[in-house]
N, C-alpha and C positions, 0 to 999 in steps of 0.2 A: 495482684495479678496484672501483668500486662496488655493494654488493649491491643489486639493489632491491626493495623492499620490496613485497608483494602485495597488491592494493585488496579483490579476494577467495579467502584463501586456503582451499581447498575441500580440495586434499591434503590440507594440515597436519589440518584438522578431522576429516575421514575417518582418519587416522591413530591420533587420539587417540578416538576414538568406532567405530573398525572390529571391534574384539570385539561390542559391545555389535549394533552394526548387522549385524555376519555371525550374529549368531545370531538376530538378527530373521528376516532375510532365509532363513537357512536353516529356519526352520521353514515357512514359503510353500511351498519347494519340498519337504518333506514332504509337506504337504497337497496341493499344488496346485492351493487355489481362485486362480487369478491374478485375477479381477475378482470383485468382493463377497466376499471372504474375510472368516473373524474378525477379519483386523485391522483392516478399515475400518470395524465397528461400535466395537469399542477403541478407535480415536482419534478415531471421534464423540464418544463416554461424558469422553473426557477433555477434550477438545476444549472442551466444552461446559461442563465443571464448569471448567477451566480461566480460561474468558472468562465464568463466569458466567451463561452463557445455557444454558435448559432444552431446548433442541435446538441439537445441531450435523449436518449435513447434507454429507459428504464427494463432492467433485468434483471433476473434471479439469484445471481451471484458476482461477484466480484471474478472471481471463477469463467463462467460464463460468458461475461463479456470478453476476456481473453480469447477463448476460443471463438467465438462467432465474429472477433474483429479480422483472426487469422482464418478463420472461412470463407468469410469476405473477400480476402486474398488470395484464394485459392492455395494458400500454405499445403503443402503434402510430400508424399513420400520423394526422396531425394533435393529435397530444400535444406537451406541452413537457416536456422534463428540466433542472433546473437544475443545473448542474455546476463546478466549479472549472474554467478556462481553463489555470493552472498546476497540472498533473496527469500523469499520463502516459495514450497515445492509449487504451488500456484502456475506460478511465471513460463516454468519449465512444462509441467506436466501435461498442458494444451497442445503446446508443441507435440510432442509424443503420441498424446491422443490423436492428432490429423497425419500418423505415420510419416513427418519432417523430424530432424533433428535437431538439439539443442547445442548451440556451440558456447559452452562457458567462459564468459569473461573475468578476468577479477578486477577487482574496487580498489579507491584511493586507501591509502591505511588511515588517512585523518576523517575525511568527511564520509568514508563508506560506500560513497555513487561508483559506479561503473567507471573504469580508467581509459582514458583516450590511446594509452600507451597498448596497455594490455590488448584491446580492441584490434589495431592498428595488427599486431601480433598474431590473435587469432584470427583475424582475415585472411591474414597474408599464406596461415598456414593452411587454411580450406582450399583456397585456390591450389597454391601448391601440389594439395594431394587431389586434386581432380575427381572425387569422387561426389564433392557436393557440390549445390548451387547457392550461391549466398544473396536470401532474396528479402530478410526482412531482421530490422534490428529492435530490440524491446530496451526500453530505458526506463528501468523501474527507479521513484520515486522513494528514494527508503527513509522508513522513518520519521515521515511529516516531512525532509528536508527536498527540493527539486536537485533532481538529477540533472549534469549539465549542458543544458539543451540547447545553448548557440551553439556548442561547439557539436554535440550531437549531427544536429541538424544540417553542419557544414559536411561533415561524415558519409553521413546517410545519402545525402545528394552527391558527393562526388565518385560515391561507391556504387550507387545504383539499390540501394535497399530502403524500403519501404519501415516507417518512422513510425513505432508504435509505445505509446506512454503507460506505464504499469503504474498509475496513482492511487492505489487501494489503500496505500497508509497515508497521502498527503495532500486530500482533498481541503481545502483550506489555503492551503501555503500558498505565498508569490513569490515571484521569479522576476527580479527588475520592475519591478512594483506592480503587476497585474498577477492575480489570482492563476493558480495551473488549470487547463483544462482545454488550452488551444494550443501547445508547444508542438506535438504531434499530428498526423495524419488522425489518429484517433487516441482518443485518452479513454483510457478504465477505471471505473470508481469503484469499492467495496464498500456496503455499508454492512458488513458486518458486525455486530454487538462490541467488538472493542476500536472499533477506529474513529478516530475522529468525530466524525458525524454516524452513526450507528443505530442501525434499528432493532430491532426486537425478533430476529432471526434474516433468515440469508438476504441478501438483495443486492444489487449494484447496477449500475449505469454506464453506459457506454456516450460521452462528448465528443462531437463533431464541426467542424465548418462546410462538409459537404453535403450536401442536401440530398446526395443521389446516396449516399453511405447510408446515410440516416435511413432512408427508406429502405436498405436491402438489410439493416441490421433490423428495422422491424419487421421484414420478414425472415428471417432466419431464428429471432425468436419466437416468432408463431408458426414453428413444420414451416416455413418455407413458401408461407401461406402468398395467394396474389392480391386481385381486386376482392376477391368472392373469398369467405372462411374456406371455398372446399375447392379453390383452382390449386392448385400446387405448381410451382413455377419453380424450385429448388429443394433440396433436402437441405432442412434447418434441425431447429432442437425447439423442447417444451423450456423456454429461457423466459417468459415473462415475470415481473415485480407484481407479486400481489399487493392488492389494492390495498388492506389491512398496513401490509409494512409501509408503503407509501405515505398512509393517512400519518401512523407515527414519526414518520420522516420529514413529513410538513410539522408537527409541531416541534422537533426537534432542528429543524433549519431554524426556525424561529429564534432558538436560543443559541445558534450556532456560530454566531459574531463571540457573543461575553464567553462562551465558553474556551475559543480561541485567546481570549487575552488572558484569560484565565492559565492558561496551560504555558503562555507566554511569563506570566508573572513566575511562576512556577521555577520553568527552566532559568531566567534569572537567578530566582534564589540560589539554584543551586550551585550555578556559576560562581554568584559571592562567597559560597560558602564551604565551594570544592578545596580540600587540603592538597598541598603539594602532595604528589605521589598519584594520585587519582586523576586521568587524562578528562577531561569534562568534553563534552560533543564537541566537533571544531565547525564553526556556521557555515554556509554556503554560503559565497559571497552575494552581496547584492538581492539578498531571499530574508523570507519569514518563515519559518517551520510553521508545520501544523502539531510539533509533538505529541503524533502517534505514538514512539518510543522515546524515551532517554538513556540513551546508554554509553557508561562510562568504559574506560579500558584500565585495567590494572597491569602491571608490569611481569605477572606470569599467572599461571594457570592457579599455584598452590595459593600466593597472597589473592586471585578472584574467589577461591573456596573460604579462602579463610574472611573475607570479608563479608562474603553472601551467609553463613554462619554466622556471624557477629549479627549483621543485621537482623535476621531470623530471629536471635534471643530477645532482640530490643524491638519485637512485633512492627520490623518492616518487610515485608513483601520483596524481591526480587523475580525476574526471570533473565535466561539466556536467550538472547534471540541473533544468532544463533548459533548452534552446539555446533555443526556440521557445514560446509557447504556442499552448494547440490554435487559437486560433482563428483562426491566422495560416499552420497547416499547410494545404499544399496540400489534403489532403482534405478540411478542413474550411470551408475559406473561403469556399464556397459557400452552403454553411449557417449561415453567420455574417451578422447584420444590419448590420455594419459600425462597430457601437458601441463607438469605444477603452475600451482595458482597462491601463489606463496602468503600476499595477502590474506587472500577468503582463509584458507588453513589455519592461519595465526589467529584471526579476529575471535573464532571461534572459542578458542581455549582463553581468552583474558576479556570478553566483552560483558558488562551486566547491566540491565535494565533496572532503573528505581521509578517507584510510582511517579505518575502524571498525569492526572486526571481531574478536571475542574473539579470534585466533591473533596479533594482535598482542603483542610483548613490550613491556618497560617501555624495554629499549633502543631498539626501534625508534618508540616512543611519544614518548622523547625526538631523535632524529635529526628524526621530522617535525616538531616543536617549534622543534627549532634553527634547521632549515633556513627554517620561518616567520619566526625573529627575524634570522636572517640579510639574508633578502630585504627586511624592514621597516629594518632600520637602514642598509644602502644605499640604498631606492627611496622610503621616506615621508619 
């Protein structure tokens, strides 16, 4: 019988990091501050010196930080957010919540980020049609790799729109040799259980270099709270990083260097050992991924089934990420102006994820290898 192989192995990791995290954990329940404890100021401090940026701002979800950065903005009904269409629902679905709109962009067809062209495109048609105001752009991070933020940034400033980093998959990664996490006005982190640095349920963090941000994002995750727990000074949300996830988020920063090289050696291999026919990830220049995903592109939809099959018998793991882009989702298609996004459409029917994840061994690194040259030299 065939063993098969785990897309995220969460045991194995917990196994080899459960001293370090039980004694995280167990000093919480010493203390027991379970919400705002010392640890979640500690994994701001780190956080932040981490990614380089002069505040980090610890919250609930990767989720959430979205939202309360576009709060802070005062984002709302009749605003335009411009956003990658190939994303996940995340990106968009904040927008919607503060009654503003999502204006979908599409992506390069090689590296995935958000296209200058496309962008350029849907600006022009917002204005245009004079129904909306174009006040804020989101450059999401996809896939561990940085999204391209000189030229973003050149963008953003000569259009008037307010510069927001969607880094939930690619906390880790640099961008011209410094870590992400100061490209934007604000960057958002997810540490949810499968990215990069991931904890043990929801959490994520909001990076800053402005000092007066930082302070309105901590209070907008506490109600909106002032000097006093019971002044209210705004309407915020119940957005804080339990202390628990925090504690496990320090011991896992800990390990969160070797696990990066780890994920590096990884994507290597399978570079060496991509068969012709099989598009392998194309890098961003002048950058390190964080390989959050790896996902290859096959040359149509039937040979991506037929290859995701193959792999499946020989106990490796795939997924799509992703089937759809948002602005072909039911939720979204309403809010969408009906302008093809030819890229996001296409990525979707031919793209597939193979494991990447430090618990990987070199044997099972080579079984999913083989099992790729296997499928290429029967089906290409």
């Amino acid at each position: 019988m065939i063993t098969p192989i785990a897309f995220l192995d969460l045991p194995k990791q917990q196994a080899r990091l459960k001293d370090a995290i039980k004694s995280r954990v167990d000093a919480v329940f010493e203390h027991c501050r379970f919400v705002m404890g010392p640890e979640v100021e500690e994994l701001e401090q780190r956080l932040a010196e981490f990614g380089g940026a002069k505040y980090a701002v610890g919250v609930s979800s990767g989720t959430d930080a979205l939202l309360m950065v576009l709060m802070a903005e005062e984002i709302g009904p009749g605003d335009a957010v411009f956003l990658p269409a190939f994303t996940y629902t995340a990106t968009a679905e904040v927008v919607l919540l503060l009654g503003a709109t999502p204006v979908f962009v599409d992506v390069e067809p090689d590296t995935f980020q958000i296209s200058l062209t496309s962008l350029a495109e849907r600006l022009t048609a917002v204005r245009d049609a004079e129904e909306l105001e174009p006040r804020a752009l989101i450059g999401v991070d996809l896939f561990g790799q940085p999204a391209p933020w000189d030229e973003l940034k050149i963008f953003a400033a000569q259009e008037g729109l307010t510069l927001i980093a969607d880094c939930a998959q690619s906390f880790g990664a640099s961008y011209h040799g410094r870590r992400l996490g100061h490209e934007a006005r604000a960057t958002t982190l997810s540490f949810f259980p499968s990215k990069p640095l991931g904890g043990y349920g929801d959490g994520g963090a909001i990076l800053t270099d402005d000092e007066d941000l930082a302070i309105l994002y901590r209070s907008l995750r506490t109600h909106g709270e002032g000097k006093t727990r019971y002044e209210v000074e705004r309407i915020g949300i119940n957005g804080r990083l339990d202390t628990i996830q925090a504690a496990v988020l320090l011991a896992k920063l800990d390990a969160f260097e070797d696990e990066l090289i780890k994920r590096e050696a990884i994507a290597c291999a399978y570079d060496r050992a991509m068969p012709q026919g099989i598009q392998q990830p194309v890098r961003v220049p002048d950058s390190e991924s964080a390989w959050a995903i790896y996902s290859v592109l096959l040359p149509d939809a039937a040979k991506r089934d037929s290859l995701q099959a193959h792999l499946k018998a020989a106990g490796v793991p795939t997924a799509v990420y992703y089937p759809k882009p948002l602005h072909h989702q039911p939720a979204y298609s309403e809010h969408h102006d009906g302008a093809a996004l030819p890229v996001s459409e296409d990525l979707g029917t031919r793209i597939l994820a193979l494991p990447i994840q430090p618990e990987l061994t070199s044997e099972e690194v080579d079984r999913i290898t083989e099992a790729l040259k296997s499928w290429a030299g029967d089906t290409l």
